[in-house]
C-alpha positions in Angstrom: 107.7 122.3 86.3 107.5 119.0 84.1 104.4 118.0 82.8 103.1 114.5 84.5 103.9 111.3 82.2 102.1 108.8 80.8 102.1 105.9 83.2 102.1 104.1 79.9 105.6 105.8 79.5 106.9 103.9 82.7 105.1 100.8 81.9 106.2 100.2 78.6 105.8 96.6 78.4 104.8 93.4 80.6 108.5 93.4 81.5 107.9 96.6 83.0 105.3 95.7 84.8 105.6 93.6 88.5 103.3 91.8 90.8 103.7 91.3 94.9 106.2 94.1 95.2 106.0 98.0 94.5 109.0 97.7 92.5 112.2 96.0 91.5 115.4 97.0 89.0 113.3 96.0 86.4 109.8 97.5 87.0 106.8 98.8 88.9 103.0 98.2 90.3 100.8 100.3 89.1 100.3 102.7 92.4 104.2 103.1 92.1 103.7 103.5 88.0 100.9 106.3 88.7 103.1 107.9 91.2 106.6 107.8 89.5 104.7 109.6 86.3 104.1 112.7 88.3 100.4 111.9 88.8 98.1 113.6 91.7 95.6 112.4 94.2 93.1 113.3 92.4 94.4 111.1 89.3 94.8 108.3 91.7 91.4 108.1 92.6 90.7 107.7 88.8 92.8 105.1 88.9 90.6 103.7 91.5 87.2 104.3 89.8 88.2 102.8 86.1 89.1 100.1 88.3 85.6 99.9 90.0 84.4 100.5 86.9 85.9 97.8 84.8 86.4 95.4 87.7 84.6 95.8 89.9 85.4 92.2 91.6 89.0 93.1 92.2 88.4 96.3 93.8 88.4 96.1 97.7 87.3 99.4 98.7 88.5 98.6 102.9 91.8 98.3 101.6 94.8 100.6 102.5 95.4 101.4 98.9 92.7 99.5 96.3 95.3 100.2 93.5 97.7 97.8 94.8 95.2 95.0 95.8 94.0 95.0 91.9 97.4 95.1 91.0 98.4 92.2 93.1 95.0 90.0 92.4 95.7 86.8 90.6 93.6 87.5 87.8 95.2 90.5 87.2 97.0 90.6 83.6 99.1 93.6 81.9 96.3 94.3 79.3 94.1 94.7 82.7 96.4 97.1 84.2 96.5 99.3 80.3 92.7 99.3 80.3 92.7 100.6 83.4 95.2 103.3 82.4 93.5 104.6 79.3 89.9 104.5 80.8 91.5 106.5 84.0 93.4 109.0 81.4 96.6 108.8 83.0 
């Protein structure tokens, strides 16, 4: 079995890196990023509460998946969406 990724592996850049969608040729969200690096449930949800954590304006707890309504807020910026992947550990 392969050892679960970095999502920083998958999104390498702001290029990397979409909005709106869950992904496109060119890139990902960040639930699809946290997914596609091999990452459990349980990683998910610490996904969920750096993002509490860090902002916890953007965070919409009713939501079908919180990730994606973080990813998808207008504020949202790339170095957002790192910080959130470094204070998670994934």
């Amino acid at each position: 079995m392969t050892a679960p990724r970095s999502v920083l592996d998958i999104l390498t850049d702001e290029g990397r890196w979409v909005k709106g969608v869950a992904a496109t040729n060119q890139g990902w969200c960040l639930a699809v990023a946290v997914v596609k690096a091999g990452r459990t449930a349980h990683e998910l949800r610490a996904v969920e509460d750096a993002i509490l954590v860090l902002f916890p304006e953007r965070f919409n707890a009713t939501a079908a998946c919180p990730i994606i309504g973080f990813n998808d807020h207008p504020e949202t910026t790339f170095e957002d969406v790192v910080r959130v992947v470094k204070v998670a550990g994934v």
